[in-house]
N, C-alpha and C positions, 0 to 999 in steps of 0.2 A: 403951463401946458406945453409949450413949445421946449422944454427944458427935457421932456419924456420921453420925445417923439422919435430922438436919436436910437434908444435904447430899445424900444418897441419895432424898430425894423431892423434894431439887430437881433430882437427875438422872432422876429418872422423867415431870416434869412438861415438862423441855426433850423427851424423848423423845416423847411422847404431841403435845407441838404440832408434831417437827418430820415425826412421822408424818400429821399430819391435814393437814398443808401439803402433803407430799409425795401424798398421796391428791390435793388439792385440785387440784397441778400437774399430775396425771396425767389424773384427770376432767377439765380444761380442754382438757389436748391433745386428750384423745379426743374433745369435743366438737369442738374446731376441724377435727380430720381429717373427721368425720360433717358439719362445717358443709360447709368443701369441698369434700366429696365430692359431698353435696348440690347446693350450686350449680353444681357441675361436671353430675353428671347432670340438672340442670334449664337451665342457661344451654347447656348441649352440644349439646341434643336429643339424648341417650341416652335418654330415659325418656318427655319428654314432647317428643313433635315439634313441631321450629323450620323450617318451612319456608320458603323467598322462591316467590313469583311473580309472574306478569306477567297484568295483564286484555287479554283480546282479543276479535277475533269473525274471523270464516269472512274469509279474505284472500282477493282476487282480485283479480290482476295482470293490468294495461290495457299488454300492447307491441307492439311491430310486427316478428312475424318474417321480417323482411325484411333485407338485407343492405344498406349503403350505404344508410340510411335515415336523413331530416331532419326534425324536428320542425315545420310550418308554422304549424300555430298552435291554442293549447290553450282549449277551453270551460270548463274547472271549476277551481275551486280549492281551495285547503285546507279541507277542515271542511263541502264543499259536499255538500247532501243531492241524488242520482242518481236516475233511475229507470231501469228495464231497458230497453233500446232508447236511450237519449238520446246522443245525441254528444259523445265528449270530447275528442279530437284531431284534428287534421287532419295527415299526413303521406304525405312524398311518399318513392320508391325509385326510385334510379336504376337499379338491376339488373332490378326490377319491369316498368320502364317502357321499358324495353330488348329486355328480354322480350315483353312485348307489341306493340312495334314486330316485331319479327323475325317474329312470328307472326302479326300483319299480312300482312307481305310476304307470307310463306309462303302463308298464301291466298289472295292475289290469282296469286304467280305460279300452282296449284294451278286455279285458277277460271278463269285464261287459258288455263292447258292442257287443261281440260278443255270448255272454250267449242270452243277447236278441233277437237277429236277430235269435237264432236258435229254442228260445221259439217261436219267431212270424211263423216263416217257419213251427212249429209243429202244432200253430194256422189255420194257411194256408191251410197246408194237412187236414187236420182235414174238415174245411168247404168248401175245393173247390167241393167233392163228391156231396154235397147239393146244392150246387150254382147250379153245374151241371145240376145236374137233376131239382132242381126249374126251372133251363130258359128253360130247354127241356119243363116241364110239363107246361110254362107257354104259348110257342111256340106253343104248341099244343094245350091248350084251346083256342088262340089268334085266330088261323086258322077254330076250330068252330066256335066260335061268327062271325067272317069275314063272312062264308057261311050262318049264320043265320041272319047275317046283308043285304044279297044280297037278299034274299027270303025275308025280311019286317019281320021277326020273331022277332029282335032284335032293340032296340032303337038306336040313336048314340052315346049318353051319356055313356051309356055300352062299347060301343068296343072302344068308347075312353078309357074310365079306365081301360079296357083288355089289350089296347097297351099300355098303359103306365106300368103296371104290367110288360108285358114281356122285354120292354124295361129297365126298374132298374136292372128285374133279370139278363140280357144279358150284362148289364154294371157292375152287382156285378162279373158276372164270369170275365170280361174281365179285371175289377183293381185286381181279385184275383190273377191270372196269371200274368199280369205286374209287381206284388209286390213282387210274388215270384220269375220272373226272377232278380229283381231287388234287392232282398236280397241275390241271388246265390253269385251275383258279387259283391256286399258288404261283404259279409263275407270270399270269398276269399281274399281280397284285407286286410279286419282286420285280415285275419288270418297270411298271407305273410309278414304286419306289426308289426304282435306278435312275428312271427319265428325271424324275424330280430332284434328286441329289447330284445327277449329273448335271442339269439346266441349272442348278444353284450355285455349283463348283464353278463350271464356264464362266458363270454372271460374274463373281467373287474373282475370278482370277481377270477377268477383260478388263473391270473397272479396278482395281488394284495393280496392274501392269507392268508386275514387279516392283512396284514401288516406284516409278515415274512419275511426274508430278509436268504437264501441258500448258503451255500458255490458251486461254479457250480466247483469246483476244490480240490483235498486235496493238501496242502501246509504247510506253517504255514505264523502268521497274522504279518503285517510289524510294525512299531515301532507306527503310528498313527491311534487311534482307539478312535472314537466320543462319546461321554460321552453319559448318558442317561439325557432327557431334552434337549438336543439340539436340534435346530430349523433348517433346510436346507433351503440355500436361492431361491431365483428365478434360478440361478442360476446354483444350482445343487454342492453336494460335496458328499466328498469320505467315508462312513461311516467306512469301514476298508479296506486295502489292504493284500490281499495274494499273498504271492512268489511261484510261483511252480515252477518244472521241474530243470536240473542241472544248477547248478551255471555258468556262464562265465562273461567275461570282456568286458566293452565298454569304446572302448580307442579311442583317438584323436593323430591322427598324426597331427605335426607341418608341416607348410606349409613350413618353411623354410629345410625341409628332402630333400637332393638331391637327393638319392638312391630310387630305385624300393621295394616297399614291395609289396610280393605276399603273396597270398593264400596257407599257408601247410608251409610256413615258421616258424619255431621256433627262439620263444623269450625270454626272460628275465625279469620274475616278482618278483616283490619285495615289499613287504608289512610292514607294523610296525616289526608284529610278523618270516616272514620266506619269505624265498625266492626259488619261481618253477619257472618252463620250461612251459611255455605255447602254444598252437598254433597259431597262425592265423587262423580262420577257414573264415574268408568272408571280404572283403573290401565292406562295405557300398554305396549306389551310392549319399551319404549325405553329404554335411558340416556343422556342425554347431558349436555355442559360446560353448565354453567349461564352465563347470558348476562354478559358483562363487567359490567355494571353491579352484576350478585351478589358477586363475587368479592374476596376481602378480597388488596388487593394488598401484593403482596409472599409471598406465598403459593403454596401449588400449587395448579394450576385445578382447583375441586370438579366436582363431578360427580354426578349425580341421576338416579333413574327418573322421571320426567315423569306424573304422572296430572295429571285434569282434574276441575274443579271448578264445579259448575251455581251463580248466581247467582239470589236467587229473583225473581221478576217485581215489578218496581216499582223494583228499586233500580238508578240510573244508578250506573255507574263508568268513566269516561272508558279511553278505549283507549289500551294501553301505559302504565297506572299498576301501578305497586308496590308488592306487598301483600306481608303477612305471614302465614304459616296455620301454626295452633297445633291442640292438642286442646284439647276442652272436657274442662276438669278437672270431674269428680265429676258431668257431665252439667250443667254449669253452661251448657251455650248453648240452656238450656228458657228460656224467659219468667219475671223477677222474679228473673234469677240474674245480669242481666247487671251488675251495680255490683260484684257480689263477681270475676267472672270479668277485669273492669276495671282491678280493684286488684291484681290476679296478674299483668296482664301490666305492667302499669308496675312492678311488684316487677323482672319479666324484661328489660323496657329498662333499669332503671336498673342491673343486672349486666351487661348487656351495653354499656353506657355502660363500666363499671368494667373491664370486658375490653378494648374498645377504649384506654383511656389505659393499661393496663398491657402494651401489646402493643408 
């Protein structure tokens, strides 16, 4: 019995370390799982939002809705600061310019017709007077011959060609008056078709302006700006774009974000060059594909609700840079917090570096 007892506490003692190993391998998984898990909901944006965006300002497209339309020749260039009212292109239309020719003609012929109708109307006054008084004077020799035709005085041959006299006269007054009511309402009607062709011609040439092409805004002019000699399709394109007004961010939330973003919350922007605090000023009522240049290829195209984000006064960020927006952890984006808020996100590139090569 005492010969055993050595051998039985050396199986108690294998027992005891291969239980404390087996605890050891169990606590390690379980941390590893809680590790991963962890950077899963951290590198995910499950927990703490991983946003992309894009910096911009208020777009306003300079083109020519015109059809068959040529570029002649362009004022501004890339990066050029505008004021409202200044000129940026010159372009011509041929449909434009066609147009106005046609409606040219149109008034002239319009202005000839109506030059005439007012010559004939002068013609008109001029002989109605005479008409006049010839069928009176003719009316009244008629009515002698008549009475010296009843007394045998007069043949019938006579007071026939009397009446026929006063009848032409009586029918010249009656086409002279018919002609001139009938040119009243003719020349209104060319006149109301002149005012209208005229008021269209003026409209067509004020806003066509020769083919000058206004800044409606002072800004400055975006990076693509149409050559001179370029031709605009059916279609329609952008001869330059101006930025105006202050800069802000339009960013995409991931749909997989658990948490509530609101309006007046502060965030965490981060660009090539530097890193601010920015706002939320508006959640969009939008979703949409986030811009190619977000989108991890090879991939399905994400897709985001779109809020905007205020930029605070002082800080330039060049248009169409690519920024990052994160939460401020633990309200780390107060003042005197931002070296610790610094080193959490370079903790979250360098996982997301480690996602990238394992992908």
């Amino acid at each position: 019995m005492t010969v055993l007892e050595p051998a039985s506490a050396a199986l108690n003692v294998s027992q005891l370390h291969w239980s404390r190993l087996r605890n050891l391998i169990l606590i390690s998984i379980g941390l590893a799982i809680a590790l991963a898990t962890l950077v899963y909901l951290i590198s995910g944006g499950v927990v703490l939002m991983k946003a992309a965006g894009m910096v911009t300002r208020e777009r306003i497209a300079i083109g020519a809705p015109y059809l068959e339309t040529r570029v002649r020749e362009v004022f501004v260039r890339p990066g050029d600061r505008v004021e409202a009212g200044q000129k940026i292109a010159l372009v011509e239309s041929t449909s434009v310019s066609r147009t106005l020719a046609e409606l040219a003609v149109e008034k002239a012929r319009l202005s000839t017709r109506i030059a005439a109708i007012e010559a004939r109307q002068a013609a008109i006054g001029i002989l109605l007077p005479a008409a006049e008084a010839n069928a009176r004077q003719t009316q009244d020799y008629l009515d002698k011959v008549s009475g010296a035709s009843r007394s045998g005085l007069v043949v019938d041959k006579f007071l026939t060609d009397t009446s026929s006299a006063a009848f032409a006269a009586a029918e010249k007054l009656q086409s002279l008056n018919a002609e001139r009511a009938s040119l009243a309402g003719e020349l209104a009607t060319n006149q109301g078709a002149l005012k209208e062709i005229t008021d269209t011609y003026q409209s067509l040439q004020s806003a066509y302006a020769g083919g000058a092409l206004y800044a409606p805004v002072a800004g400055y002019v975006g990076n693509k700006v149409m050559s001179a000699g370029a031709v605009l399709g059916s279609g329609g394109s952008d001869i330059a774009t101006i930025y105006t007004g202050p800069s802000f961010i339009l960013a995409y939330l991931p749909d997989n974000y658990l948490l509530d973003l609101k309006a007046g919350e502060r965030v965490h922007v981060r660009s090539y060059a530097q890193s601010i605090v920015g706002v939320v000023e508006d959640l969009l009522p939008l979703t949409d594909a986030m811009p190619p240049e977000f989108q991890i290829p090879g991939d399905v195209r994400q897709r985001g609700q779109v809020f905007k984000i205020s930029i605070p006064e002082g800080v330039s960020l060049p248009v169409d840079q690519k920024v990052k927006i994160s939460t401020c952890y633990f309200h780390m984006c107060d003042a005197g917090s931002g070296t610790i808020q610094e080193i959490v996100h370079r903790i979250m590139n360098y996982v997301e570096r480690i996602e990238g090569y394992t992908r």
